[in-house]
C-alpha positions in Angstrom: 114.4 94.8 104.1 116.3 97.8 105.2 115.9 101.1 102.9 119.0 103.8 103.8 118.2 107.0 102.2 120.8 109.5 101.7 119.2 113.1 101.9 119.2 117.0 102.7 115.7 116.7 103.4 114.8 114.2 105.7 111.5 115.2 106.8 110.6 115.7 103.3 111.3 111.7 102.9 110.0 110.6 105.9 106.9 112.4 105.6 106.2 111.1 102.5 106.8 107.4 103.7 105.2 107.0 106.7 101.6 106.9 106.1 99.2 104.3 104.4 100.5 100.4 103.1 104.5 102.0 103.7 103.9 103.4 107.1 101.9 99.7 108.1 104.9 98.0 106.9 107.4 99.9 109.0 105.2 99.9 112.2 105.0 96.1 111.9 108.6 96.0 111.0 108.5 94.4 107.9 110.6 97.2 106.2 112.9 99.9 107.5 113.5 103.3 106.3 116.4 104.9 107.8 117.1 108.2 107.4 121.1 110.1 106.9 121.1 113.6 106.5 123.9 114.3 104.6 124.3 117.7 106.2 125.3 115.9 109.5 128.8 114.7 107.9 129.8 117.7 106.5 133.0 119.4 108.3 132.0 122.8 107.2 130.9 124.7 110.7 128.3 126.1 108.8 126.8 122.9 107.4 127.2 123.7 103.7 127.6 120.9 101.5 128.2 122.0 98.5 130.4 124.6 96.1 130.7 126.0 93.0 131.4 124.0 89.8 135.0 124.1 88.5 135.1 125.4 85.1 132.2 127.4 85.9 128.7 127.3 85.2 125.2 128.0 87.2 124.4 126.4 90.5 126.4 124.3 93.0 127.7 120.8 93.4 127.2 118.7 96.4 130.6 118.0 97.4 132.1 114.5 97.4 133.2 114.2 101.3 129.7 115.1 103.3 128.0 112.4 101.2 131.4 109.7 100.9 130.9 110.1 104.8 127.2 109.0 104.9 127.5 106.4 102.5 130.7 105.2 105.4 128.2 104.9 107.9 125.4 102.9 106.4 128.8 100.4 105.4 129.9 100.3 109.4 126.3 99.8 110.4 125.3 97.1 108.5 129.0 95.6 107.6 129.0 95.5 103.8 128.6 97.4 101.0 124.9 97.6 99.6 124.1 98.3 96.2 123.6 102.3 95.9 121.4 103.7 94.0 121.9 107.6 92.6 118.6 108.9 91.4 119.3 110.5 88.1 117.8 111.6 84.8 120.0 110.1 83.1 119.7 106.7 84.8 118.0 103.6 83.5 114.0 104.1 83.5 112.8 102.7 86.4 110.2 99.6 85.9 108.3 97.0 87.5 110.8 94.0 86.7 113.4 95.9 88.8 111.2 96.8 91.4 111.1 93.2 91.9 115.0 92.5 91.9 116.2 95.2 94.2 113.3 93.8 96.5 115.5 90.3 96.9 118.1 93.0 98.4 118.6 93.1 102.1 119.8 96.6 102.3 119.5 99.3 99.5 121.0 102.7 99.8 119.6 105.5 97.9 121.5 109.0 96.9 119.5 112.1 96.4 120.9 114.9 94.6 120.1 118.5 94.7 121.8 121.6 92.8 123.5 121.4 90.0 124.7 117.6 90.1 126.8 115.7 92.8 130.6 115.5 92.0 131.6 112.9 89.7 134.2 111.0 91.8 131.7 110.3 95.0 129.8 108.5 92.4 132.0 106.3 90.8 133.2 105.3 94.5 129.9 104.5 96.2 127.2 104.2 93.1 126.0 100.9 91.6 123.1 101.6 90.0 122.1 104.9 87.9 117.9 105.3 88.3 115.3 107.5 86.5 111.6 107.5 87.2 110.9 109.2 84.0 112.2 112.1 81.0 111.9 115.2 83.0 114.2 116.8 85.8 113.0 117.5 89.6 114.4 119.4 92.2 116.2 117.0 93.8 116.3 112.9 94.4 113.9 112.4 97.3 110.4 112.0 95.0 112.0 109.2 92.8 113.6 107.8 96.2 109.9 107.6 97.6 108.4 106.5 94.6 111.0 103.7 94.1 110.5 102.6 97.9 106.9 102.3 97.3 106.7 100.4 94.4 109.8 97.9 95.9 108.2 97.6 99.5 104.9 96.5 98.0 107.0 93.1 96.8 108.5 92.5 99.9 106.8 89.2 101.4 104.0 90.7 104.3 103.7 93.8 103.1 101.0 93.6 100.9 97.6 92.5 103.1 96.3 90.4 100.2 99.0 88.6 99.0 97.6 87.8 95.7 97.7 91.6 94.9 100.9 92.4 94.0 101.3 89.7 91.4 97.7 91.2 89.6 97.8 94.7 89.2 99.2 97.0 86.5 102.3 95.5 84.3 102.4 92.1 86.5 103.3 89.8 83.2 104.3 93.2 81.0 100.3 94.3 81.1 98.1 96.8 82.3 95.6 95.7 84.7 92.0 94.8 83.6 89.4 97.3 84.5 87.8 96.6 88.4 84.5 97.2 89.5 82.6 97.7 92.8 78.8 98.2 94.3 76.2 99.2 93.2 75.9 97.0 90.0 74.3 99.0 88.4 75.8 102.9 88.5 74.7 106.0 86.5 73.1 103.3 84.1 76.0 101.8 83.4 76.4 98.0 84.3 79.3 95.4 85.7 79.7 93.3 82.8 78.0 90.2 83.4 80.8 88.0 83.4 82.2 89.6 86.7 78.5 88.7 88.8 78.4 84.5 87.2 81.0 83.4 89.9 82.6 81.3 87.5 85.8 81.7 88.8 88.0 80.4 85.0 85.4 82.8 83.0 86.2 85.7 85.0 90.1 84.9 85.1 90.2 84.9 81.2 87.6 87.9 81.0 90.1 89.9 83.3 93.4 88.7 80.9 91.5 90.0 77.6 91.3 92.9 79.1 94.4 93.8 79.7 95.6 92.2 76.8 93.2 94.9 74.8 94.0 97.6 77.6 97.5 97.6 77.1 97.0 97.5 72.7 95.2 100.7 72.8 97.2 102.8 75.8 100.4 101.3 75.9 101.3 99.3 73.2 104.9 99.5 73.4 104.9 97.1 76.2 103.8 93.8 74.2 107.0 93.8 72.9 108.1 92.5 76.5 104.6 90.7 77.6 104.2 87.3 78.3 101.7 86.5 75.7 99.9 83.5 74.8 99.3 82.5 71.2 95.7 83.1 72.5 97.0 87.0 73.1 98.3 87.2 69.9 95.9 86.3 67.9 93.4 88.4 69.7 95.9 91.3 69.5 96.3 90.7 65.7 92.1 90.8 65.3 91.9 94.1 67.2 94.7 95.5 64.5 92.6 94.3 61.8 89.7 96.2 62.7 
């Protein structure tokens, strides 16, 4: 899979992406991150890429041409247009479910703003897909661009060292993940429950699913309304209310 990050700050990006599980994947080319500084399309001698709004206002727009350019070359290198995604508060929240489409996508393009906004028109021309990582504004794109490559490259085939991790950690199935444990057994008097030292494989797979059944209930319980729940979950769900 082929990430194409659009970007004033690409060191910023690439520094972020090319150390631990991401930096593996890349090295054994698994993934690729590639890089366009947007700067480098602009006809401005001076490199600028943006300009004041019309119709005033604080701050400056990134203009439409530098980045319509960019987005041109990722088209003529890989000979089709990719979905492009513009990071954007005001973009549909970003989850695990669509970590796990885009990651069926050979080549994703990702738009960074900066400023005050990106002129409209570049967007409805190149954008498919309008992204937030969360209620609350940044600087610019690049942290939800690294975030979202992160969480999409661990469900790319290879990646992942165990493969049996990324389908049984946090929200696989719409639920947090169960609480884990490691030496020594016993740790500042506190104990691993038993259930996790019996090596009775089924026990501990159902211990580990009522637990984040209950995990989820008490810290996010907004998500059962999506879970894939048993009528086991439910009813264990609707005891835990009663209490």
């Amino acid at each position: 899979m082929r990430f194409h990050i659009l970007t004033l700050f690409p060191e910023m990006v690439m520094q972020g992406l090319n150390t631990s599980i991401i930096g593996n994947a890349v090295e054994q080319n698994l993934i690729e991150i590639n890089v366009i500084n947007i700067r480098d399309f602009t006809k401005d001698r001076h490199k600028k890429v943006d300009d004041y709004p019309y119709g005033g206002g604080a701050g400056m727009v990134m203009q439409a041409q530098p980045i319509y350019d960019a987005w041109k070359s990722i088209v003529a290198q890989v000979g089709y247009e990719p979905r492009c995604v513009y990071l954007t508060p005001q973009g549909q929240v970003f989850a695990q479910g669509m970590a796990k489409e885009y990651a069926r996508e050979e080549d994703l393009i990702f738009l960074c703003g900066h400023y005050e906004g990106v002129d409209e028109r570049v967007l409805e021309e190149i954008v498919t897909d309008y992204v937030s990582i969360g209620d609350y504004v940044l600087t610019g794109g690049e942290l939800p661009a690294m975030v979202m490559v992160d969480a999409i490259s661990r469900m790319v085939p290879g990646v992942l060292t165990n493969e049996e991790s990324g389908s049984t950690e946090s929200l696989e199935g719409g639920l947090l993940e169960y609480p884990q444990y490691s030496r020594p057994a016993n740790w500042n008097g506190k104990e691993v429950p038993q259930v996790l030292l019996s090596g009775d494989h089924k026990k501990i797979e159902s211990w580990r699913h009522e637990q984040s059944v209950q995990r989820t209930l008490r810290n996010r319980p907004e998500l059962l309304e999506e879970a894939e729940l048993s009528r086991a979950d439910v009813k264990q769900i609707l005891k835990q209310l009663k209490k």
